[in-house]
C-alpha positions in Angstrom: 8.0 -4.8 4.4 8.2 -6.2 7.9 11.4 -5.7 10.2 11.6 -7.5 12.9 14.5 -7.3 15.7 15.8 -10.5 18.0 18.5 -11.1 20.3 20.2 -14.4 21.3 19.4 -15.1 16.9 22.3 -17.0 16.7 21.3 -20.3 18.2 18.1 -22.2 19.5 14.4 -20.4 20.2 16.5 -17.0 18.5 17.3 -18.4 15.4 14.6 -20.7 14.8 12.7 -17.4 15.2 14.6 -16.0 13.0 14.3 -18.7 10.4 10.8 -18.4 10.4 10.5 -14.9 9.9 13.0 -14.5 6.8 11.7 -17.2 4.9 8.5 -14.6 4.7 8.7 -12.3 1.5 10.1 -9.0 1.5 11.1 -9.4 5.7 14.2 -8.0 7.4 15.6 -9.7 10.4 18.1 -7.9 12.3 19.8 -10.8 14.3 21.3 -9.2 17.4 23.9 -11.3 19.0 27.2 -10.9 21.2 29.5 -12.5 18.9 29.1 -11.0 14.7 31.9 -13.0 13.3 30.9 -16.6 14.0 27.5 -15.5 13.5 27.8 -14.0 9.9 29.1 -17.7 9.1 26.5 -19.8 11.8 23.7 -17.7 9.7 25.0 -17.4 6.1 23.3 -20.6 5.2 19.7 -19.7 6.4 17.3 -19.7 3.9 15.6 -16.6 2.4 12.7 -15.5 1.0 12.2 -13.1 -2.3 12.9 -10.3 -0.9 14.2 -11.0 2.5 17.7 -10.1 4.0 19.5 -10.5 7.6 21.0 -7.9 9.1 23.5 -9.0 11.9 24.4 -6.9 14.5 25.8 -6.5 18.0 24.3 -6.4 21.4 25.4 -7.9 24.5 22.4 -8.1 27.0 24.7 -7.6 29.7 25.8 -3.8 28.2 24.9 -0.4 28.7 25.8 0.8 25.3 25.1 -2.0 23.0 21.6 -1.0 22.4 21.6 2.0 22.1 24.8 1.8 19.6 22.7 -0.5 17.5 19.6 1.3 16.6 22.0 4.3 15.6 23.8 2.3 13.5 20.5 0.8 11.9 19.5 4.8 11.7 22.3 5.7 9.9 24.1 3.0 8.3 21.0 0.7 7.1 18.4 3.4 6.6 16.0 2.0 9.0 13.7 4.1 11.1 11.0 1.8 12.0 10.8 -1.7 13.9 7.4 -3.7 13.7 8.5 -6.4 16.3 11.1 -6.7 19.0 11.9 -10.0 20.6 14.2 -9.8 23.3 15.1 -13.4 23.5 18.7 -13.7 24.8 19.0 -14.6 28.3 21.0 -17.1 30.5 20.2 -19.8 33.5 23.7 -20.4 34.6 22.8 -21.3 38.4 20.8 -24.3 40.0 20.9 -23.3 43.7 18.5 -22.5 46.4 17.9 -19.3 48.3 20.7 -20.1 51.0 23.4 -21.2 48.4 22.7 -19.0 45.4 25.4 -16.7 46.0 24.7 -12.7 45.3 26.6 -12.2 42.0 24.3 -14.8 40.4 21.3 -12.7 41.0 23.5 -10.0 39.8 24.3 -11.8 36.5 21.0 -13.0 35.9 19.5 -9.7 36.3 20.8 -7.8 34.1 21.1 -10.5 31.0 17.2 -11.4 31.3 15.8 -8.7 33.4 17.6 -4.9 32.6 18.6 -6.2 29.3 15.4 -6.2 27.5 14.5 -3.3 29.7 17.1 -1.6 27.9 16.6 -3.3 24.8 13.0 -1.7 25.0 14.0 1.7 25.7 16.5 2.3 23.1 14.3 0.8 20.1 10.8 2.3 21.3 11.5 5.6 18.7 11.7 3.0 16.4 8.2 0.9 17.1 6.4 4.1 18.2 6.6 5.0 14.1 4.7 1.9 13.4 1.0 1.4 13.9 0.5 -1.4 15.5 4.0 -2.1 17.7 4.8 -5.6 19.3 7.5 -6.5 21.8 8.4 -9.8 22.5 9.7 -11.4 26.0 10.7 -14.7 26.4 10.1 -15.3 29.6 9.7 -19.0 31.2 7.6 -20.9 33.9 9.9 -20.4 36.1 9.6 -16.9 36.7 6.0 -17.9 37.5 5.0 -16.9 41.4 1.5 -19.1 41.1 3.0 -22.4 39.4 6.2 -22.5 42.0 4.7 -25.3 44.1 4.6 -27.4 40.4 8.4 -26.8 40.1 10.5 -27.4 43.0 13.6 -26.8 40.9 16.5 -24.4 42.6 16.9 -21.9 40.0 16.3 -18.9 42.1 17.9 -16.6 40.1 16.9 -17.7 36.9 13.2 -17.7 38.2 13.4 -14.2 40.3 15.3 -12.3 37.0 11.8 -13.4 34.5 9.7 -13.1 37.2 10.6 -9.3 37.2 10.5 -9.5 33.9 7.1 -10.5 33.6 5.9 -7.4 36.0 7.8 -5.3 33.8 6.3 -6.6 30.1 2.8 -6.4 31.6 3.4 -2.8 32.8 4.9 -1.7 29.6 1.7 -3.1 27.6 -0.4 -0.6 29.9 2.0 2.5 29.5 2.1 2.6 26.0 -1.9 2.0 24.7 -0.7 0.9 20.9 2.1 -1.5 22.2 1.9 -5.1 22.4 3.8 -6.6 24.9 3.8 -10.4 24.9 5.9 -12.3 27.3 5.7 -16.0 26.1 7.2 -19.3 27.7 8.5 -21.7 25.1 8.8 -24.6 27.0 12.5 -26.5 26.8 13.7 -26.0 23.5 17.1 -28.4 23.9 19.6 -25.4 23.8 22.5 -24.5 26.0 20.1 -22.6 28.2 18.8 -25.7 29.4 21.9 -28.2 30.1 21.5 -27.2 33.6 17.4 -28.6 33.4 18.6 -31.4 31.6 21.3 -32.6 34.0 18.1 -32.4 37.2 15.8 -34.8 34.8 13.3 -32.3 33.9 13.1 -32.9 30.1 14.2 -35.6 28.1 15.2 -35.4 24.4 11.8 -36.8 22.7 9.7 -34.2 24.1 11.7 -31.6 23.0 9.7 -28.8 20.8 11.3 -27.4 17.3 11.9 -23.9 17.6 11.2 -23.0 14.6 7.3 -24.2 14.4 
């Protein structure tokens, strides 16, 4: 019986992710996300398989506690010691601004939702994949945060780009610290969710060529 971890689950590439998995036999989703209300009702329509449950839960990317508050309560409350994948999905893009106009508290804030979040994310649920045999963690990362591909993408989304780029160094050393862990960064592509209004608004994508997260 698979369980599989995601943040952001409650809208776009995180729940179509999340869709996907529970409609699986005997799968449990634990759908992290920063708001559990509006989420136990966003989610209470999704489709299950024989078997399958969602378990919601809180975690804020942005805090220091969250995480590790979560995987105790999964301990001790759900009865769940072991976590096959981990996809840390939830980040933001909330700034389209060069180098010289980017001011500091965007690198900040973008830091530590996409960067030190699943950094944190990975450290608190590690106990958790270690008990598994063959472990996987999950980054979504983006193109953006791409060094050798920046003269393809002229865009100014400096802290957006700089916060996966770091991400990216991190997920690839984590795969050769731990020699059973998996660590896959992946980059979607625009999926048409809030992340991307900013994109959207500079012409980058248009609604046609949009991809369906959940495929």
């Amino acid at each position: 019986m698979p369980t599989i971890l995601i943040t952001g689950a409650n809208r776009g590439i995180g729940q179509g992710l999340l869709e996907a998995y529970v409609l699986s036999p005997n799968t449990t989703v634990i759908a992290a996300v920063r708001d559990v209300v509006n989420s136990e009702k966003s989610l209470s329509s999704v489709e299950l398989g024989t078997g399958s449950k969602i378990i919601i839960m809180k975690i804020d990317s942005a805090s220091k506690s969250d995480t590790t508050d979560a995987v105790e309560e999964l301990k001790t409350k759900h009865g769940i010691d072991s976590l096959d994948i981990v996809i840390a999905n939830a980040g933001i893009s909330n700034c389209m601004a060069t180098v010289l106009q980017s001011p500091p508290e965007q690198f900040f804030e973008h830091f530590a939702v996409n960067t030190i979040g699943p950094v944190s994310l990975f450290q608190a649920t590690w106990p958790l994949l270690d008990h598994v045999e063959s472990p996987k963690f999950v980054v979504v990362s983006s193109k953006f945060g791409s060094i050798g591909l920046m003269d393809y993408l002229p865009f100014p989304n400096v802290a957006y780009g700089a916060s996966k780029a770091a991400l990216n160094f991190i997920a690839r050393k984590s795969h050769f610290e731990h020699e059973k862990l998996l660590v896959v960064p992946i980059s979607p592509g625009h999926m048409g969710s809030n992340r991307d209004g900013q994109q959207c608004r500079y012409g980058l994508w248009h609604g046609p060529g949009r991809h369906n997260p959940s495929r």
